[in-house]
C-alpha positions in Angstrom: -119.1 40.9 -53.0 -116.0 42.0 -55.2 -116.1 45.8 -54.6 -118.3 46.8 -51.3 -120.6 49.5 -51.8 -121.6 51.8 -49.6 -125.3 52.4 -48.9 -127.1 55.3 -49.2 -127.2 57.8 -46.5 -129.5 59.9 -44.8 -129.8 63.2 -43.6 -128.4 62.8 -39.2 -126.4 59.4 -40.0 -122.1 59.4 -39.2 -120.3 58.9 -41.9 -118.5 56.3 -40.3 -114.2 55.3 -41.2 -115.5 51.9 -42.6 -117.8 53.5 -45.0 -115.0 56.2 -45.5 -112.8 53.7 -47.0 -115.3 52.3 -49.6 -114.7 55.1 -51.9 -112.2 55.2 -54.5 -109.2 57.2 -53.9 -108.9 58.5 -57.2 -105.6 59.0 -59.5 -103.1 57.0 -58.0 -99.9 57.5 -61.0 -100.0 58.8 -64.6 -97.6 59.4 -66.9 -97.5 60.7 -70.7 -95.7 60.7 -74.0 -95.8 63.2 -76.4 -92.8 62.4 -78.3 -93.9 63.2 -81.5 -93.3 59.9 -83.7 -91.6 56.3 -82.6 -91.3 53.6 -85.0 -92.3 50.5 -84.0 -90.1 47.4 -86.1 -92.0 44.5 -86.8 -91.5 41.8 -84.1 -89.9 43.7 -81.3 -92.0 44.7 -77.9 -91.1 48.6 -77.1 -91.7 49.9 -73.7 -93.2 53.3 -74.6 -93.9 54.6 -71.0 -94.1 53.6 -67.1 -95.3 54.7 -64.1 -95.0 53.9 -60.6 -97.3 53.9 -57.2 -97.9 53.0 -53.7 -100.4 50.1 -53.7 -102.7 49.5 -50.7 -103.7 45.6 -50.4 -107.3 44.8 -51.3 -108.1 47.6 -53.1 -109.0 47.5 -57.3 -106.8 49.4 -59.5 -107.8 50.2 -62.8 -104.5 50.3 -65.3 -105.5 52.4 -68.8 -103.1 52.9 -71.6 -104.2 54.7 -74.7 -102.1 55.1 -77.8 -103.5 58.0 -79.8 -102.8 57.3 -83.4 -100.6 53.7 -84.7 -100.4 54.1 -88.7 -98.4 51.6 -90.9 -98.3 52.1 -94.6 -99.3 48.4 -95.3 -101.5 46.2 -93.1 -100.8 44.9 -90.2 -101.9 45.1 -86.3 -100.4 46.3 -83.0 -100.6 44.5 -80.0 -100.6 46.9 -76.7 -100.1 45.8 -73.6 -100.6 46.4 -69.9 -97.2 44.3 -68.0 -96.1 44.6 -64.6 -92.3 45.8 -63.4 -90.8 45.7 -66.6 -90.9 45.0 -70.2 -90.5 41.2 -69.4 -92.6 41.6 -66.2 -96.3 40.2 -66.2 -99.2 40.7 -68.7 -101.7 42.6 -66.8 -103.9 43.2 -70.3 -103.3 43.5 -74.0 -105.1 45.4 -76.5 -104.6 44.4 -80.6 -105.5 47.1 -83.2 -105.8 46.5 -86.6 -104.4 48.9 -89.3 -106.7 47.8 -92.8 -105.3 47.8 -95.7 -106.1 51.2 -98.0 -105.2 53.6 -100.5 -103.2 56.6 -98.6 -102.8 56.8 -95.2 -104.1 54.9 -92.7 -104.7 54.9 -88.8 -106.3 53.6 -85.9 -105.5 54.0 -81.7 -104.8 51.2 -79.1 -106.6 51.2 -75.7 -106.1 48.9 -73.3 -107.5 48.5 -69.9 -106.7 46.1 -66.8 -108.4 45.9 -63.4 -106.1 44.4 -60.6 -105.6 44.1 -56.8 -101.2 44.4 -55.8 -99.4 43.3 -52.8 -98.9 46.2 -50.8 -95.8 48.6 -51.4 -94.4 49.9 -54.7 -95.7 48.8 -58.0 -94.3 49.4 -61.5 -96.4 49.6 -64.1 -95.2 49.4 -68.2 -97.1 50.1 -71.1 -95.3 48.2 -74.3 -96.2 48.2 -78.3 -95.4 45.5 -80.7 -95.7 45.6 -84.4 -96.3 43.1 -86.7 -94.5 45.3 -89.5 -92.9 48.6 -89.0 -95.4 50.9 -87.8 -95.3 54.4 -86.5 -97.0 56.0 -83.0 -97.6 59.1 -83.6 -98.2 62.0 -80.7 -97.9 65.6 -79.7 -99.0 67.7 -76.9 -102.8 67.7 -77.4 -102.1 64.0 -78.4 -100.5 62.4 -75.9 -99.9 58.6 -75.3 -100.6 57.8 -71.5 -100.9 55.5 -68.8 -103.2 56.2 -66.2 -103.4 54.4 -62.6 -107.0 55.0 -60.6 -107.8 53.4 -57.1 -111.3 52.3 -57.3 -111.9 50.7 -54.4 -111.9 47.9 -51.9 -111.6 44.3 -53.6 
């Protein structure tokens, strides 16, 4: 089975180490961005944020990156990704959000999401943006761009 479960319990059972370790372990790194504007050029892959973590072996971690507002005064789309290490590491996940084509402004968010098992020992991971024409990322303090790391269990 990919994630083990654990069963229900009753009332005078041991909670036993084994059964212990089948939960997730919660919020393992996060890291935000509320710089209030970037400008993304058209083309060029931006690392906008990374955070790091102690992985365990066999255990699911669920990567999330959310971009809070991408706007871009004629259409285009941005492509969001999850990578690994570095801004030419891995692609864990990518994400691409379209920005239509209106009179005034217009907006939309990226979200992407990735669930992976590491190699024990440190992991680095990188959100990135790309642009397929200048775009802006807009965020503030009650709008923050994030990347959030959650153990979720045992692979």
């Amino acid at each position: 089975m990919a994630i083990s479960p654990n069963t229900d319990f009753t009332s005078g059972q041991i909670l036993t180490a084994a059964q212990q370790n089948n939960f997730p372990r919660g919020v393992m790194a996060y890291t935000q961005v509320i710089t209030t504007d970037s400008t993304i050029t058209s083309t060029e892959e931006v690392q906008i944020t990374s955070s790091s973590f102690t992985a365990v072996a066999n255990r699911y971690y669920k990567i999330t990156y959310y971009e809070p507002q991408l706007s871009n005064a004629i259409a285009t789309y941005f492509v969001a990704r999850i990578r690994q290490t570095n801004l030419a590491g891995a692609e864990l996940n990518r994400s691409i959000s379209n920005v239509p084509t209106v009179t005034g402004a217009t907006f939309t968010y990226a979200n992407v999401v990735a669930v992976r098992t590491f190699t024990a020992g440190a992991v680095t991971i990188v959100a990135t943006l790309e642009s397929t024409g200048t775009g802006s990322a807009t965020r503030g303090t009650n709008q923050p761009a994030f990347i959030l790391v959650e153990d979720i269990g045992p692979a």
